[in-house]
C-alpha positions as CSV (number, residue, x, y, z in Angstrom):
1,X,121.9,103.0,25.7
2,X,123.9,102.4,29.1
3,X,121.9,102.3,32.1
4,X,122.7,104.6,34.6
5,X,124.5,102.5,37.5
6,X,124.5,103.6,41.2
7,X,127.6,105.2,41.5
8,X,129.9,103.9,44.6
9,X,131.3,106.4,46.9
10,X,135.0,106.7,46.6
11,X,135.9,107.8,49.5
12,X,137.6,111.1,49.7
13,X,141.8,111.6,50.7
14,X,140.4,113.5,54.0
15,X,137.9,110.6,55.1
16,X,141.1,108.8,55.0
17,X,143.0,111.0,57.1
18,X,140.8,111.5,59.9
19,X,140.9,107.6,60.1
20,X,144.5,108.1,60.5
21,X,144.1,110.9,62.9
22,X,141.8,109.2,64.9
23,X,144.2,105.9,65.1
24,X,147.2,108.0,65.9
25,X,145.4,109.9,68.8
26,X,144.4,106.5,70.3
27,X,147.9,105.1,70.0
28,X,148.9,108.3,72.0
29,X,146.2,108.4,74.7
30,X,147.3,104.6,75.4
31,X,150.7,105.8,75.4
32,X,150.3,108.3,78.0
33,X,147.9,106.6,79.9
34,X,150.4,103.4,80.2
35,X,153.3,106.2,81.2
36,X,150.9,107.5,83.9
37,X,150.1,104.4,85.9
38,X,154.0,102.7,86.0
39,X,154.6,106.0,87.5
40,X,151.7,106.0,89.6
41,X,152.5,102.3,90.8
42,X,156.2,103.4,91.4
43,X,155.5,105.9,93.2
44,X,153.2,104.1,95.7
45,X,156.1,101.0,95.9
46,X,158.4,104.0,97.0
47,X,155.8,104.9,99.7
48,X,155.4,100.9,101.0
49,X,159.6,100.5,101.3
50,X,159.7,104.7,102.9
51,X,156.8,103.2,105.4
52,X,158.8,100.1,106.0
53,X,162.1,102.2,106.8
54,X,160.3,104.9,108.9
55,X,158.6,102.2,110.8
56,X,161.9,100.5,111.4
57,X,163.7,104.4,112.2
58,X,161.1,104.9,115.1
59,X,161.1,101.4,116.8
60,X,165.0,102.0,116.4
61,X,164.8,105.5,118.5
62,X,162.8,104.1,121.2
63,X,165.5,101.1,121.6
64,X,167.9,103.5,121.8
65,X,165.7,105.7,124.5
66,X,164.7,102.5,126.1
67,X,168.3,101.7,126.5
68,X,168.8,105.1,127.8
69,X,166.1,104.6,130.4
70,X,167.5,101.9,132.2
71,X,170.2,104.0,133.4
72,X,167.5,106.7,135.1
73,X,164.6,108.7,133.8
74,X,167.4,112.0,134.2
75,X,169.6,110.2,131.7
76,X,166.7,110.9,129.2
77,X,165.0,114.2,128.5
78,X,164.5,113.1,124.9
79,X,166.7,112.7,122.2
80,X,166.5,115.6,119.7
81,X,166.7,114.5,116.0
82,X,169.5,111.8,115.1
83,X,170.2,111.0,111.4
84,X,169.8,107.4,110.8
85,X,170.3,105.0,107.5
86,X,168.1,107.4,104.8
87,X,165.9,108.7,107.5
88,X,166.0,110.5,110.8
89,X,164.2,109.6,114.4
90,X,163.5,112.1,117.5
91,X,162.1,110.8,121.0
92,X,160.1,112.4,123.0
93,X,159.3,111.7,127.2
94,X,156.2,112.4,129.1
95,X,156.1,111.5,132.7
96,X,153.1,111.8,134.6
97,X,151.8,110.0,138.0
98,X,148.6,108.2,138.4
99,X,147.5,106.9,142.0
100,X,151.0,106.9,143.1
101,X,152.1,104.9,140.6
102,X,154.7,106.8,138.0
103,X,154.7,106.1,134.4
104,X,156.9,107.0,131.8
105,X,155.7,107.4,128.1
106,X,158.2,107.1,125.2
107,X,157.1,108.7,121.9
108,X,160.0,107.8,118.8
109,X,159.3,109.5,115.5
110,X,160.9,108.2,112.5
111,X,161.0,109.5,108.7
112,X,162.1,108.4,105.7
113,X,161.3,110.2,102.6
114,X,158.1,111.5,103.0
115,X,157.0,109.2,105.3
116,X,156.7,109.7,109.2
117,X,155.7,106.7,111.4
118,X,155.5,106.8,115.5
119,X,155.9,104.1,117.6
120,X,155.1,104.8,121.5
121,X,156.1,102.8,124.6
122,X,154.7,103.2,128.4
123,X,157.0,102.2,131.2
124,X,155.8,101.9,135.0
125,X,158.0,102.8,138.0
126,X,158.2,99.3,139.7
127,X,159.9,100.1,143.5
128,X,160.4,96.7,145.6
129,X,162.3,97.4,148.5
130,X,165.5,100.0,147.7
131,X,165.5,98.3,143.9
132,X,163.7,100.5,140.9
133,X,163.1,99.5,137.7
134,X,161.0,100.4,134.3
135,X,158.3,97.3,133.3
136,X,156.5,98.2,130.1
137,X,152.7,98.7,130.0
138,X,152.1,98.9,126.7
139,X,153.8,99.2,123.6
140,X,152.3,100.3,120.2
């Protein structure tokens, strides 16, 4: 007479599969997940180097309007928007008088991509005798 043994559990083809399954869906979510951030940290290096260039657009517009300036605050109304390298710039000029003194505020917008930076430069009417001339205040 055989004794009855414990039978072990086979296990069944679709215990198998959901093993499978369950393997394949984390080989995919680490696929997609891995895809996600090398395009998420390519798009923010695109954003640092279109910051770098619109930074270096606008402090290029206000040279140019600075160089403009030095000729006579009529040689300047602004400068509408100029293409430059990848990008573009546009200055802007606000004069306005404070205890006789006049001052002259340069505003230069630059873009690249999707990127806009501003760079702004104050100039004071320095009169000595029959000579003028622009001294910068402040720049930022």
């Amino acid at each position: 007479m055989k004794k009855d043994m414990p039978r072990q559990e086979q296990p069944s083809p679709e215990q198998g599969g959901v093993r499978l399954r369950a393997v394949i869906v984390l080989i995919t979510l680490c696929i997609v997940g891995g895809a996600i951030y090398s395009l998420l940290h390519q798009f923010g290096r695109n954003q640092q180097i279109n910051h770098r260039k619109a930074l270096e657009i606008s402090e290029y517009g206000l040279m140019v309007a600075l160089q403009k300036v030095q000729a006579g605050p009529s040689a300047i109304d602004g400068i509408p928007r100029k293409e430059y390298e990848e990008g573009w710039y546009r200055v802007s000029l606000n004069r306005y008088v404070r205890n006789d003194t006049v001052f002259l505020a340069l505003r230069s917008e630059g873009h690249a991509g999707s990127v806009t930076e501003q760079r702004e430069c104050v100039l004071r009417l320095n009169t000595i005798g029959p000579d003028t001339s622009w001294v910068r205040v402040s720049l930022h």
